[in-house]
Each structure stands twice: as structure tokens, then as C-alpha cells.
C-alpha positions as CSV (number, residue, x, y, z in Angstrom):
1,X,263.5,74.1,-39.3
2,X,261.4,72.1,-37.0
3,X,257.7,72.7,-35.3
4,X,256.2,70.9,-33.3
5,X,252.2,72.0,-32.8
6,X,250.8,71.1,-29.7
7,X,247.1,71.2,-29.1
8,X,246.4,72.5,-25.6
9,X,245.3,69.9,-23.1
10,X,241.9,68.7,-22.1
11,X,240.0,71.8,-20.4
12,X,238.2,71.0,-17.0
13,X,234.6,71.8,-18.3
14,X,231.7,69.9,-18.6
15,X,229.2,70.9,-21.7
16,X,225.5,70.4,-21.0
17,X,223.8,68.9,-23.5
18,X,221.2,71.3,-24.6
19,X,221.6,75.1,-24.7
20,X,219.6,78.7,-25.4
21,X,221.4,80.8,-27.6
22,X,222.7,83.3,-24.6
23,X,223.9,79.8,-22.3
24,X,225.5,78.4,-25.2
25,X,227.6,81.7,-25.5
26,X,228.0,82.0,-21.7
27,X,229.4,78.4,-22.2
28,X,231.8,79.2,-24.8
29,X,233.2,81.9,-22.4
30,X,233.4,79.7,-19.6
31,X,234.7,76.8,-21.9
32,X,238.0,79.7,-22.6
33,X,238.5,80.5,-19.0
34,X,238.5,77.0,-17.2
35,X,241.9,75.3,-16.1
36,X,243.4,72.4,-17.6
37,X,243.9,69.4,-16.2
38,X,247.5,68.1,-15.8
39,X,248.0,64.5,-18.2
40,X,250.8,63.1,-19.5
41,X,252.2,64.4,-22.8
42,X,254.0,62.4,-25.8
43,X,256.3,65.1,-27.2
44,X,259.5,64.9,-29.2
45,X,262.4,65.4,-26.9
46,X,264.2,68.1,-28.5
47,X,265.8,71.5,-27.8
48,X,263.6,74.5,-29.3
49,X,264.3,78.3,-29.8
50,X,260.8,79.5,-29.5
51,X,257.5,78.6,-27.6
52,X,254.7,80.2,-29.2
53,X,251.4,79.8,-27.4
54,X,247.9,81.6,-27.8
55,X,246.7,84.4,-25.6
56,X,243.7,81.6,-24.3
57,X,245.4,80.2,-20.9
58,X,244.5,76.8,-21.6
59,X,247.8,76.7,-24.2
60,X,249.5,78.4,-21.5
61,X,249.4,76.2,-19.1
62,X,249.5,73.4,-21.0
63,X,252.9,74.9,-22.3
64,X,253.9,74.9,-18.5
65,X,252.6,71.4,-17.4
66,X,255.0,70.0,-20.5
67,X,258.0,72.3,-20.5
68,X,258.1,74.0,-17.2
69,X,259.2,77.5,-16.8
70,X,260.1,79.1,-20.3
71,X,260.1,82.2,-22.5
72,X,256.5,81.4,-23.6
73,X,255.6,84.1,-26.6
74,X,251.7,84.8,-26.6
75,X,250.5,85.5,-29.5
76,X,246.5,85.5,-30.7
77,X,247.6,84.9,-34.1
78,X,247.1,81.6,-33.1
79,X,244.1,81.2,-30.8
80,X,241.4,79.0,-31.2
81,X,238.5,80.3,-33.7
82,X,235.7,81.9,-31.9
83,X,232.4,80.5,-31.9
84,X,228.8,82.0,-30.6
85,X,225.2,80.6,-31.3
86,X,224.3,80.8,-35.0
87,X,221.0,82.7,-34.2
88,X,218.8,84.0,-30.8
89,X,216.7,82.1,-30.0
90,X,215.4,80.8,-26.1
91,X,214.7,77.2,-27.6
92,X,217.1,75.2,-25.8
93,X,218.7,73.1,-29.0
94,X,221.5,70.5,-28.9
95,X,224.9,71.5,-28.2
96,X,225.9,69.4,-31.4
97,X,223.5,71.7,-33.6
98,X,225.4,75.0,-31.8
99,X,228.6,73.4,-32.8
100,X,227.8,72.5,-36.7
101,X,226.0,75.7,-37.0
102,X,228.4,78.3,-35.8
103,X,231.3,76.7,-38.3
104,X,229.1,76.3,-41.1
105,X,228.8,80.3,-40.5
106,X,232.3,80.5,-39.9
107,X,233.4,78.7,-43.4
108,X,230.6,81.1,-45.2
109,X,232.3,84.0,-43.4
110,X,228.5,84.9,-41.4
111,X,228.8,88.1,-39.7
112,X,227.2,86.4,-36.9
113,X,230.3,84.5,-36.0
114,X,233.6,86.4,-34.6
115,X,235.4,85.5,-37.2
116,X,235.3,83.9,-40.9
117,X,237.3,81.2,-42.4
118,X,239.2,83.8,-44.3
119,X,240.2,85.9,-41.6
120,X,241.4,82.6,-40.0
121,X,243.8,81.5,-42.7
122,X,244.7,85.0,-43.0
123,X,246.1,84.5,-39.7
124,X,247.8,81.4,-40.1
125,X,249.3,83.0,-43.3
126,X,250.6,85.5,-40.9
127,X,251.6,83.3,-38.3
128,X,253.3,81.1,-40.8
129,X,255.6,83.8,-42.6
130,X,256.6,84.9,-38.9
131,X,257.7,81.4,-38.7
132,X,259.5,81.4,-41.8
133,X,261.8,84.2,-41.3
134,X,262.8,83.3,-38.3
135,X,263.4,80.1,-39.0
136,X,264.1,78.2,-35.6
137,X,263.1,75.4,-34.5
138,X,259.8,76.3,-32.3
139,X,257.1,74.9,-30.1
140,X,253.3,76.1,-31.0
141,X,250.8,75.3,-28.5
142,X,247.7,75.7,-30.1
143,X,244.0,74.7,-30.5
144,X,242.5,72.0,-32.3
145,X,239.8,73.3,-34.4
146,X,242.5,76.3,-35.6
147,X,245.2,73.4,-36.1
148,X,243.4,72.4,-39.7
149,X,244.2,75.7,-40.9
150,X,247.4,76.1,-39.2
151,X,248.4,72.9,-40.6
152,X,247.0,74.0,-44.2
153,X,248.7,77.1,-44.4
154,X,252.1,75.5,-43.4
155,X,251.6,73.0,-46.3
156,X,251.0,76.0,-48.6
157,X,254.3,77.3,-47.4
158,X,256.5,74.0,-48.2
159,X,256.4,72.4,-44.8
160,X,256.2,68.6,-44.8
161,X,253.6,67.8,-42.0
162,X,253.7,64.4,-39.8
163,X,250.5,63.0,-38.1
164,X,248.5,65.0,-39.7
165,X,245.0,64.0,-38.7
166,X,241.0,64.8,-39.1
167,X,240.6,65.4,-35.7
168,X,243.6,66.6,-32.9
169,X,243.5,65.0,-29.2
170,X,243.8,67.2,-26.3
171,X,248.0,67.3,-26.4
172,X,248.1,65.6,-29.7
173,X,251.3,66.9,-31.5
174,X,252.4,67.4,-35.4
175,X,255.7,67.8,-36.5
176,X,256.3,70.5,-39.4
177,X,259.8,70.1,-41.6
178,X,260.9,73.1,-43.9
């Protein structure tokens, strides 16, 4: 079995520098609703059973500009980790600090983020065993940030993982084996 993750392509937004606590959350919002732009793609040629994409329309459209019209199978098992300003606060602070702030909450599982790191690899888990027992060969457009634990929990389940990196490019792929 064969999967190739893709993460979705670059997102036509532009992040201001500095943000309040409330335009740092409208941003995120706007960030999850804004087009991609159409780039070129380097993905394995290969026929695939399944194309698993997140509910977010960036990986949905990035799933069209690469494979054109298929049976695309959303799924928020695997959309991107939610993040929203680690406190209120109308001091406008770097978007960097929003960023570092909101995963640090997210790896201590702070109620003040969406979601926790253990309800994210309790996703991919889930994910993962779908994968499993299906056993096809599959594409999985995805999102980078949610691609470490993806990529974790497919290691934890025997897969050998190619290009496995720090940080995933806009339409960067990995190749999972079982």
C-alpha cells in the first residue's frame, strides 16, 4: 500500500505583520477561506484508489489543480489544526508571537485553543487505521502543520515514510509504504 500526502498549495493571503487578539482570529478565518493559487506540482505519476482531502477548500482545490475531476473523499479527520490568539488582549503583537503561542497551547492541550495535540493524533490514529483496512493505494491532500502528526502516526503504524521533512512546502509530497 502506497500514499502519497500532499500538502495543499500556497493560499492567496497576505498576513499582516502585527495583530489584536480578535484580527488575528478574523485572519485565521480568512487565511481558511481564501483560494489557492494554481503552481506546478511534482507528484509521483501513479494510479491511486482513493483521494482523501480535508473539508478546508484549499486541499480541495489543490486536489483539482493536480488531478482534475475525481472522486475526492472529504474528510476533517485530516484538516489542518485550528489555531486562535493565545489570550485577549487589543495590544497589537507580532504575528510570529500569535503563531508560537497558540501551538505551545495546542501541545499543552490549553483550552483556549480548538484543539490539543492529543485530540490531533487521536485523529491521525483514526485516520490512519481507516487507511489501514482499506489498504489501497491513496492520495491525501492535507495541511502542513497537521502533516508532523499525520506522518508520526503512520510511522507508529509500520509505514516507511520518504522525504520526511521539519517543515512541508506548499504542495510538497511524502510517500508512505506499508
Amino acid at each position: 500500500m502506497k500514499a502519497v500526502l500532499i500538502r495543499h498549495g500556497k493560499v492567496n493571503f497576505r498576513w499582516e505583520s502585527w495583530y489584536t487578539a480578535h484580527q488575528f482570529d478574523e485572519a485565521c478565518m480568512q487565511y481558511d477561506q481564501a483560494p489557492v493559487m494554481k503552481t506546478g506540482y511534482s507528484i509521483p505519476d501513479s494510479k491511486f484508489s482513493r483521494y482523501y482531502i480535508s473539508t478546508l477548500s484549499r486541499t480541495r482545490e489543490t486536489a483539482q489543480n493536480i488531478f482534475g475531476v475525481q472522486d475526492y473523499i472529504a474528510t476533517d479527520l485530516i484538516n489542518e489544526v485550528p489555531l486562535s490568539a493565545s489570550f485577549n488582549t487589543e495590544a497589537k503583537l507580532p504575528l510570529l508571537f500569535w503563531n508560537i503561542t497558540g501551538r505551545i497551547q495546542w501541545y499543552f492541550n490549553n483550552d483556549r485553543q480548538k484543539e490539543g495535540g492529543l485530540q490531533t493524533k487521536e485523529r491521525a490514529k483514526q485516520f490512519v487505521h481507516m487507511l489501514v483496512d482499506k489498504n489501497e493505494d491513496c492520495v491525501i491532500v492535507t495541511h502542513g502543520f497537521f502533516m508532523h502528526t499525520l506522518v508520526s502516526e503512520l510511522k507508529n503504524a509500520h509505514f516507511s515514510i520518504d522525504n520526511r521533512s521539519m517543515k512541508y512546502d506548499n504542495g510538497e509530497c511524502v510517500i508512505a509504504r506499508l
